[in-house]
C-alpha positions in Angstrom: 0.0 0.0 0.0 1.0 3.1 -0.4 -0.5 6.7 0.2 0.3 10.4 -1.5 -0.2 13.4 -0.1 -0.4 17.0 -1.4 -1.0 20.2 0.3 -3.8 22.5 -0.9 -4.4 26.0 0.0 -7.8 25.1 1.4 -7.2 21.1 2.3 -5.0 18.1 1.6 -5.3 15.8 -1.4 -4.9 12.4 0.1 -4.6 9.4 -2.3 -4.5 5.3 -1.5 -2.7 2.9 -3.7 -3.0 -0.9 -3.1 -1.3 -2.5 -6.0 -0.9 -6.7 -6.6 2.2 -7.2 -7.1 1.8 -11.1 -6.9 0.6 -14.0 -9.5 -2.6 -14.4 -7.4 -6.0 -12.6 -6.4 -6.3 -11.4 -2.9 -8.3 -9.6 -0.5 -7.6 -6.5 1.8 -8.9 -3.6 3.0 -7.8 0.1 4.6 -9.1 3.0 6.0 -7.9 5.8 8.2 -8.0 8.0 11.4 -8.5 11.2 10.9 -8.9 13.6 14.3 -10.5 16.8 14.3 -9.7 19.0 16.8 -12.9 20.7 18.7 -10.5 23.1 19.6 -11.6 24.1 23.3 -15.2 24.4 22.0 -18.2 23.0 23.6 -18.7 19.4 21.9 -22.7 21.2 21.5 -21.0 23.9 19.2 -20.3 20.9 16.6 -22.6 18.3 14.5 -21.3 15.5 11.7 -23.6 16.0 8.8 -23.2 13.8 5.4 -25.8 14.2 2.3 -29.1 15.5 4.2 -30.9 11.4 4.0 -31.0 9.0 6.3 -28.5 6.8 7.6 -27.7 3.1 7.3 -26.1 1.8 10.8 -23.9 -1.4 11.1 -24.9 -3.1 14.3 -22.1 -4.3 16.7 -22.2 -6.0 19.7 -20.4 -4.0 23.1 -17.4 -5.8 22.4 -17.2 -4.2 18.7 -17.8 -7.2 16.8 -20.3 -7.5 13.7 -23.4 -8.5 14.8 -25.2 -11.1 13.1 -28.7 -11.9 12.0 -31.0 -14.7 12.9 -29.3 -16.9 9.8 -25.8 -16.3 11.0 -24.8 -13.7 8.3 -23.2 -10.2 8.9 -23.3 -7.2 8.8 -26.6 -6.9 10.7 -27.7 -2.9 9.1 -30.7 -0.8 10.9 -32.0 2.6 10.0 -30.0 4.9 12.2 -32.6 7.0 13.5 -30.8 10.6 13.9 -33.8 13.6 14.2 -32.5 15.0 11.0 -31.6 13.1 8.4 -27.7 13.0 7.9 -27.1 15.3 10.8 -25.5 13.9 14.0 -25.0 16.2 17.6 -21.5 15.7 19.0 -22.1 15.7 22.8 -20.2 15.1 26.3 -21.3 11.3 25.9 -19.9 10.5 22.5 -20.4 7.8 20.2 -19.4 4.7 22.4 -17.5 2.2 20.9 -18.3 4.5 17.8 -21.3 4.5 15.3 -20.4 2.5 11.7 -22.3 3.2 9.0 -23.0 1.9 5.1 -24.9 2.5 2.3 -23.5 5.9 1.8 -24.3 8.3 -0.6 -23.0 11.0 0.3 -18.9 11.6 -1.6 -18.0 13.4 1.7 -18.9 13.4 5.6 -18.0 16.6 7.9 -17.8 18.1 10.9 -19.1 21.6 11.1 -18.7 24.3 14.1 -22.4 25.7 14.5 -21.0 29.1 15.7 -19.0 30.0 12.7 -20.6 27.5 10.4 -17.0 26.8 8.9 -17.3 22.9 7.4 -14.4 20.5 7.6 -15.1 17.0 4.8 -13.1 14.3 4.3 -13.8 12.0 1.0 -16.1 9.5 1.4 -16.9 7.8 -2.6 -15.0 4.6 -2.8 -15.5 3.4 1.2 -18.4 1.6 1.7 -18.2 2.5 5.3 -18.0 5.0 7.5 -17.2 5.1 11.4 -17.5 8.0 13.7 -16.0 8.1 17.0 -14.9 10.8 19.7 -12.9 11.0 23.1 -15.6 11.2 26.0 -13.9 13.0 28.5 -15.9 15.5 30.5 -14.8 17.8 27.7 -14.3 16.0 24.3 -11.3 17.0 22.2 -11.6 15.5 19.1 -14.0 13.9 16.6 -13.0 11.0 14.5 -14.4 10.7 10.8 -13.2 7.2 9.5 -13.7 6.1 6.1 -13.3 2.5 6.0 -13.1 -0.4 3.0 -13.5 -3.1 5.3 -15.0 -4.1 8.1 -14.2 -4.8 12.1 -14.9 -9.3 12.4 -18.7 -10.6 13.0 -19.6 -11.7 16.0 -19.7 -15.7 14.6 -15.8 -14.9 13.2 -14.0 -17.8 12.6 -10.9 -15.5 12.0 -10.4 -17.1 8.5 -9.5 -14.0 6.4 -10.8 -15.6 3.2 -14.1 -16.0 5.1 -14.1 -12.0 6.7 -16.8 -9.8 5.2 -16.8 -6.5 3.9 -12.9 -6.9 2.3 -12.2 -6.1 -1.3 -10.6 -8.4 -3.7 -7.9 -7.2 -6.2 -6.5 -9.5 -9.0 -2.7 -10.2 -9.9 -1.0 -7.3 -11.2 -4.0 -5.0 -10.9 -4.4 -1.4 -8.6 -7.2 0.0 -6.3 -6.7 3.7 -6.6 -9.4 6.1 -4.0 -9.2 9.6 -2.5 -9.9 10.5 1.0 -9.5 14.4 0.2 -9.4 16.5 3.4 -10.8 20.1 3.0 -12.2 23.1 4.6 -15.0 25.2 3.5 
């Protein structure tokens, strides 16, 4: 794997490259970390908004495993439920083990400061995932915006790679090329 960067005057350009370099298919995955300060700030001052529709959760268990449906198979999905659709409060009490999400429209997900309305995305089009996670201290520091290719391991995990969901395959000698742009509006 290997990852660009480039400065921008308003952002970061940020690519991923996964190339095959072997005479066989196999399957991976990647994703990142990125922290956003909250600067001092109230963790009320700040939402995470995506495309304005609603969200698709991935169910985990406490332990932050996949969980499974009736039949065995994972991911278990649910309608998220936020009060306005792609619009999530950051408070005190943060996001747990953190809130996963799928079926994604939107290209980008953000965290905005409600007192100066300034907007900071990161890239979302190629992951099929997205995880959202904060510090819950008395006073949260940071907000985590994590866009994911695969997946944490179900709950039934037999910790057979070949059998993990939510990984990508990529033939011999090919590339998987994405974006995760980082940029301020």
């Amino acid at each position: 794997m290997k990852t660009e960067y480039k400065f921008k005057e308003n952002g970061l350009d940020w690519k991923i490259i996964v190339k095959n370099t072997d005479t066989k298919a196999f399957k991976f995955s990647t994703g990142t970390h990125a922290a956003f300060s909250l600067n001092g700030s109230p963790a009320e001052n700040f939402v995470i908004e995506l495309k304005k529709e609603p969200l698709t959760a991935v169910v985990c268990t406490p332990e932050c495993y996949l969980q499974a449906d009736k039949e065995g198979k994972a991911p278990l999905t649910k309608i998220y439920g936020e009060k306005e659709a792609g619009i999530i409060p950051v408070t005190n009490s943060g996001f747990g083990n953190g809130h996963l999400f799928t079926n994604i429209t939107s290209d980008w997900v953000g965290l905005r400061n409600l007192k100066d309305n300034s907007l900071i995305k990161i890239q979302t089009k190629c992951f099929p995932y997205c995880m959202i996670w904060q510090n819950t201290s008395d006073t949260p520091q940071f907000v985590c915006l994590e866009p994911w290719q695969g997946l944490t391991d179900a709950e039934n995990t037999d910790h057979n790679w070949d059998n993990k969901v939510g990984l990508s395959d990529l033939a011999a000698g090919k590339e998987f090329r994405c974006e995760q742009n980082i940029w301020v509006e």
